[in-house]
Structure formats: structure tokens, C-alpha cells
C-alpha positions as CSV (number, residue, x, y, z in Angstrom):
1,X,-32.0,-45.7,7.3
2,X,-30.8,-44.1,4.2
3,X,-28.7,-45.8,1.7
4,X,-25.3,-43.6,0.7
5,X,-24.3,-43.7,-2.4
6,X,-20.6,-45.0,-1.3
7,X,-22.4,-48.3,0.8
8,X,-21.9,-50.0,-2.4
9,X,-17.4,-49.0,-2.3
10,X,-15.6,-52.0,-0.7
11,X,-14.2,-50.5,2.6
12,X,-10.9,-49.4,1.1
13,X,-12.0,-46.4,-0.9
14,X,-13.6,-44.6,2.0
15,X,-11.6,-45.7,5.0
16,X,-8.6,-43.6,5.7
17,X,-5.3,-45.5,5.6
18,X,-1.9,-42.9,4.9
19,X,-0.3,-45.8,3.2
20,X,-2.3,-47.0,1.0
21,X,-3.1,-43.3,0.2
22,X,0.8,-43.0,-0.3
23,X,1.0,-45.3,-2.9
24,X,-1.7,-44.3,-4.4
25,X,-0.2,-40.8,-5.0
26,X,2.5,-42.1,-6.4
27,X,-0.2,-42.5,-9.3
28,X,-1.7,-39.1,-9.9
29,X,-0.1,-36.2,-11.1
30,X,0.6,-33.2,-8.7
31,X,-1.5,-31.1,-11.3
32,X,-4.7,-33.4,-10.3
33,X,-3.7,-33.5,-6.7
34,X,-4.1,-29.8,-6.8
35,X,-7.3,-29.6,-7.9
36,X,-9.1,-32.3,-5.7
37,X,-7.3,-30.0,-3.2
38,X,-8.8,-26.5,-4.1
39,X,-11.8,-28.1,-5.4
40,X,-12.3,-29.6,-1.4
41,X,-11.6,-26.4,0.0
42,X,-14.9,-24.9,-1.6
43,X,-16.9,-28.0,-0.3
44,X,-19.8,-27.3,2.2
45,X,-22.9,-28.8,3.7
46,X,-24.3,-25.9,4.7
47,X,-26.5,-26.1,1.8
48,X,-28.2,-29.5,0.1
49,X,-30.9,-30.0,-1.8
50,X,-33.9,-32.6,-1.0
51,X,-35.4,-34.5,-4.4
52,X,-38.6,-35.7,-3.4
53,X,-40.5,-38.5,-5.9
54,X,-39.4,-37.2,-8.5
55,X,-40.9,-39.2,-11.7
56,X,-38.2,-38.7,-14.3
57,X,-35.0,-39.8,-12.7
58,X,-33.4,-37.3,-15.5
59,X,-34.6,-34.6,-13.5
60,X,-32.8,-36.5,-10.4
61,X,-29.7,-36.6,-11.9
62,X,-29.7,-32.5,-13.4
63,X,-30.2,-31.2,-9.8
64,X,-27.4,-34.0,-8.4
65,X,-25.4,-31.6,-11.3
66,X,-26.3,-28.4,-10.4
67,X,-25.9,-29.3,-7.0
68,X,-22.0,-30.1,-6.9
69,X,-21.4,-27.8,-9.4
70,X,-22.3,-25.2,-6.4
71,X,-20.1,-27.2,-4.4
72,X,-22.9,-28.9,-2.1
73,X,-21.6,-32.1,-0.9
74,X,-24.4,-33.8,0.2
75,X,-27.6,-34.8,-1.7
76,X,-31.0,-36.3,-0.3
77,X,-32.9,-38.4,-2.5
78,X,-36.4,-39.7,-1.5
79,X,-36.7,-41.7,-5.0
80,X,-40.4,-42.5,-6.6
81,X,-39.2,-46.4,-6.5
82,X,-36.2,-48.2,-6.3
83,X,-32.5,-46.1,-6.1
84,X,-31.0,-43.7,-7.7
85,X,-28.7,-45.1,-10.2
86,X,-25.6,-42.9,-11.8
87,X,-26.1,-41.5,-15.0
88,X,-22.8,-40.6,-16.4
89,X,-24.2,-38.7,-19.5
90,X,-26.0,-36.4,-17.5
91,X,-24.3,-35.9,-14.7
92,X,-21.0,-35.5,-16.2
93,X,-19.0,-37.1,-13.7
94,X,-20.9,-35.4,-10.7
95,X,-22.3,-38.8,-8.6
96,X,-18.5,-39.1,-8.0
97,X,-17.8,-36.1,-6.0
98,X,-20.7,-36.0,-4.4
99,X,-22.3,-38.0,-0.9
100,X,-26.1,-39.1,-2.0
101,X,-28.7,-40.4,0.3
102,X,-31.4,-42.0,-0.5
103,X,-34.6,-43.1,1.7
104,X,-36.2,-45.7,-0.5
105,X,-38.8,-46.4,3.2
106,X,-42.8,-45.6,2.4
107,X,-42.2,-43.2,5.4
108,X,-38.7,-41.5,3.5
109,X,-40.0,-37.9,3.6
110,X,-40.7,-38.1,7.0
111,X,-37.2,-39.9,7.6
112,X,-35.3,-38.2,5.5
113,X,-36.6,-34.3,7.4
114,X,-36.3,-35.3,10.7
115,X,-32.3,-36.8,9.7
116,X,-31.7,-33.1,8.4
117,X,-33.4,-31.7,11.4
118,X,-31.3,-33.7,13.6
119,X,-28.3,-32.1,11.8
120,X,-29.0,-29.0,12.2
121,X,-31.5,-28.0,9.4
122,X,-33.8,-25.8,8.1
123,X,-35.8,-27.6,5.8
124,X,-37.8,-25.1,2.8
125,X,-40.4,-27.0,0.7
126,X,-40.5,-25.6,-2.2
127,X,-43.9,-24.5,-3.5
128,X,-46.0,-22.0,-4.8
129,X,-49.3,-22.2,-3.1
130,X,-48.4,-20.8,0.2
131,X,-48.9,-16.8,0.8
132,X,-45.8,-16.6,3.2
133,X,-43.3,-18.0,0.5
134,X,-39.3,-16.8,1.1
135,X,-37.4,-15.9,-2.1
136,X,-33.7,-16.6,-2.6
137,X,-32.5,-13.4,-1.5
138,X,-34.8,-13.5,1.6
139,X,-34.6,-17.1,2.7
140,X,-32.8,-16.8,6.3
141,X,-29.2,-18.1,5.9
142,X,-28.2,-17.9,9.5
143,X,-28.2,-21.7,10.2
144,X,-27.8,-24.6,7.3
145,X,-30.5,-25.4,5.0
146,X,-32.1,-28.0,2.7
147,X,-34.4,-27.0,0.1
148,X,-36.7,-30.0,-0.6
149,X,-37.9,-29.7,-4.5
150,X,-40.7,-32.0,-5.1
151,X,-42.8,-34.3,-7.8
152,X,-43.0,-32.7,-11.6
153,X,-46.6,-32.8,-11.3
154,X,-47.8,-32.9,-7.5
155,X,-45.3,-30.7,-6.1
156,X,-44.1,-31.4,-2.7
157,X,-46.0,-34.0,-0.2
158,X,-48.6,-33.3,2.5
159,X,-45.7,-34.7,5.1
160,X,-43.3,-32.1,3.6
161,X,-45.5,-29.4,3.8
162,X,-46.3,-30.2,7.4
163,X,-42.6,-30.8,8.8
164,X,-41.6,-28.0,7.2
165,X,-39.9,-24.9,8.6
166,X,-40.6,-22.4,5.9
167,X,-41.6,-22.3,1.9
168,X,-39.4,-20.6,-0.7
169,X,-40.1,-19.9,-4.6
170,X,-39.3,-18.3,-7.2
171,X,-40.8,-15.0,-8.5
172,X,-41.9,-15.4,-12.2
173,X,-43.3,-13.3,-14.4
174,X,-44.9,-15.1,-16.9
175,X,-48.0,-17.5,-18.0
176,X,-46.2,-20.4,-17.3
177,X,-47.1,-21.5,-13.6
178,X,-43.6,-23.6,-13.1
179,X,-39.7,-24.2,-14.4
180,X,-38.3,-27.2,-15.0
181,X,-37.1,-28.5,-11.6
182,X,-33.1,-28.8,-12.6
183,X,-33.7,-25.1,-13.7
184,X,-35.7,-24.3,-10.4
185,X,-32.6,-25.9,-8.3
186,X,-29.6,-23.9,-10.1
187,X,-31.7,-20.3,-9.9
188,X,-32.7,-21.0,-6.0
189,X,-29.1,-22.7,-5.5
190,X,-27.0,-19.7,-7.2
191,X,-28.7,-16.9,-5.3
192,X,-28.6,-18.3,-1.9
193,X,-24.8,-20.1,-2.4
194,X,-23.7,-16.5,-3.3
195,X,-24.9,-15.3,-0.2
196,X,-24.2,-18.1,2.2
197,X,-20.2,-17.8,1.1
198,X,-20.5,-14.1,1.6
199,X,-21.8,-14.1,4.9
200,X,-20.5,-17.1,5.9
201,X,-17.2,-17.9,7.5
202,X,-17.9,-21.0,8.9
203,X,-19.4,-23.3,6.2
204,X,-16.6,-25.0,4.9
205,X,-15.6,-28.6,5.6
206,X,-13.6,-29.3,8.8
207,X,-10.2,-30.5,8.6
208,X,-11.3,-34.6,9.1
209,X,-13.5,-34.1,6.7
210,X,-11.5,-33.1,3.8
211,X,-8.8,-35.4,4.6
212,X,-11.3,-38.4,4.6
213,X,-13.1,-36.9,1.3
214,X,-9.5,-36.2,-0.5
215,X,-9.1,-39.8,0.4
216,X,-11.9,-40.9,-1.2
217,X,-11.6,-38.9,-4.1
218,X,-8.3,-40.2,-5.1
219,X,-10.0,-42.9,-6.0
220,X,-11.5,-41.5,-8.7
221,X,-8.6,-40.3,-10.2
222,X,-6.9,-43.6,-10.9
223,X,-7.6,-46.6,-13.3
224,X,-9.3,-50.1,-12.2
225,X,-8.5,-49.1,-8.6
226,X,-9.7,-52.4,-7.3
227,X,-6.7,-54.1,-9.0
228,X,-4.6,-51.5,-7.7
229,X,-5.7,-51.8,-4.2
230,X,-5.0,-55.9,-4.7
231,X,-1.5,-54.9,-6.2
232,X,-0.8,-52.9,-2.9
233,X,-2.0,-55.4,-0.9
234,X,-0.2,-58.4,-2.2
235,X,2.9,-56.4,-3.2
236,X,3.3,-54.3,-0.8
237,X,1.8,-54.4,2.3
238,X,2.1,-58.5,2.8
239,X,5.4,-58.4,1.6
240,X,6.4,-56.0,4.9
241,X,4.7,-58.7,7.2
């Protein structure tokens, strides 16, 4: 089973209660409220990305970047060892907003494929040593789809390329046989999040889903919420019992 990000949350930050959340609004400016709200209108899983043993968790945390600034909301994570940890500095802020999963298991690129499968996947490895590669702008968009980028130096596993349903790259143009894997992400992610939004209709968040997300997001918008959430409790909430 992967481990989400949000495990970590005690259960008030990510399970809906309209109280609590109207007390907590009383807290954030209607300005901010506004922008969580447009900002989850643009959110889809349509699209993720797949880090696969990736050595320099650096390189982790640029694509988890990249990928919510495209407004992906979920990231897969099979880590080298252990679990990825936020990195404020290079993320900017971007672990927040964003649902990351990660399959620590020996057997997590097998795992973590099939999970996207059963969600309705595509999965792409990408790589450059197969001769019927996709590109960007010819990758098929017609159902959702997970790129899996893999290790800086191997590329991406023998159990990846097997499970796979299809390769994408890049088209280059000079000596260098490779870009930088954060780059790799934001050039593949642009192209084909340009076209999925154009196309698509139906990729956007249903109406559970952003309510439950806004939730959890307010969260993030308020100081030492764990005080505030024993402030409500005591204050508030007992004091109507």
C-alpha cells in the first residue's frame, strides 16, 4: 500500500466537517478564499507524473514543482530508499497543494502501475531506446495518463518497461543524449497539459472532490492550525454540548 503524503495530518485537516470549516473561515481573508477557489477549479488527475528511484531526491522534489504548477494533483513516488520528505526551498510551497504517493515496497514499480491501471491509466515510460517512442504532441490523450520518469543514470526499470502501455520522449537535437529530469517533466508536462485542457471537457475535479480538497487546503492558509483546531474544540464545540 502506498503511503500519502497527508497519512501523517491528524484526521481533522482532511476529514470534512462544515463547522469546523466555518470557523476556520472566519480566519482567512475572502481574497485567499478566492484563490484556493479558482486555483481548485484548474485541478485535475487526468494527468500525473511517476518518479521512479530517482537518486537525488532534489530532482524528486523539482518535478513534485513542475507538476502542481501544471495543476496535477496527484504525484507517484517510487523513492530509491526511505520517503520522500518536503523540501520547502525547492518546492516552494508545492508538497502542500499537492496528493503524493509513495511505494517504499521492493515490488513499488510493479505496485505502484497496476494502482494507476486500476484507475484508469495509461502508463508511458519514458525512455529513449525504444523505436516506437510517442512525443508530446502525439501521445494519445483520449483516456488519463501517467508518465513514469525514471533513475538519473539507469533510466526506467525492466518492470516498467514491461507493464507499460506505450514510451514517450523527447525529440532533441543535440550531442547531449538526456535533459535533466525536472526539465524532461516540465517540457513533456506543458505540451501534453496544453492539449489535454483543449480537448478535454471532462478532466476537472468533481464537485466532492473540491469541496474535500478546499477543506484541506484551508489548512494551509492559517497559523499553528493544531492549536486552532484545540481552540475550536474546547471553545466552541464542547461548550455547545
Amino acid at each position: 500500500m502506498p503511503i500519502k503524503n497527508t497519512d501523517s495530518f491528524l484526521p481533522y485537516r482532511t476529514t470534512f466537517n462544515p463547522d469546523l470549516m466555518d470557523f476556520i473561515l472566519t480566519m482567512i481573508t475572502i481574497e485567499r478564499q478566492e484563490i484556493l477557489k479558482k486555483t481548485i477549479e484548474q485541478r485535475t488527475k487526468y494527468c500525473c507524473f511517476v518518479a521512479e528511484k530517482l537518486l537525488d531526491d532534489h530532482n524528486v522534489h523539482a518535478v513534485v514543482r513542475t507538476s502542481e504548477c501544471l495543476g496535477f494533483q496527484d504525484f507517484y513516488n517510487i523513492p530509491f530508499e526511505g520517503t520522500l520528505k518536503r523540501n520547502r526551498a525547492i518546492t516552494r510551497g508545492a508538497f502542500n497543494w499537492t496528493h503524493i504517493y509513495n511505494y517504499p515496497e521492493s515490488n513499488g514499480s510493479v505496485d505502484c502501475i497496476q494502482d494507476l491501471k486500476s484507475k484508469g491509466y495509461r502508463v508511458f515510460a519514458s525512455t529513449l531506446h525504444n523505436e516506437n517512442n510517442f512525443t508530446p504532441e502525439t501521445v494519445p490523450i483520449d483516456k488519463p495518463l501517467a508518465i513514469v520518469l525514471g533513475n538519473e543514470h539507469a533510466g526506467v526499470s525492466d518492470e516498467v518497461m514491461a507493464h507499460a502501455d506505450g514510451f514517450i520522449q523527447i525529440p532533441m537535437y543535440g550531442f547531449t543524449e538526456s535533459y535533466n529530469v525536472s526539465v524532461a517533466a516540465a517540457l513533456m508536462g506543458y505540451h501534453i497539459n496544453e492539449r489535454v485542457r483543449s480537448h478535454h471537457k471532462e478532466i476537472y475535479l468533481n464537485a466532492l472532490e473540491k469541496r474535500n480538497l478546499y477543506y484541506e487546503w484551508l489548512w494551509f492558509s492559517i497559523k499553528n492550525p493544531d492549536k486552532v483546531y484545540e481552540y475550536w474544540k474546547r471553545e466552541i464545540r464542547d461548550s455547545k454540548k
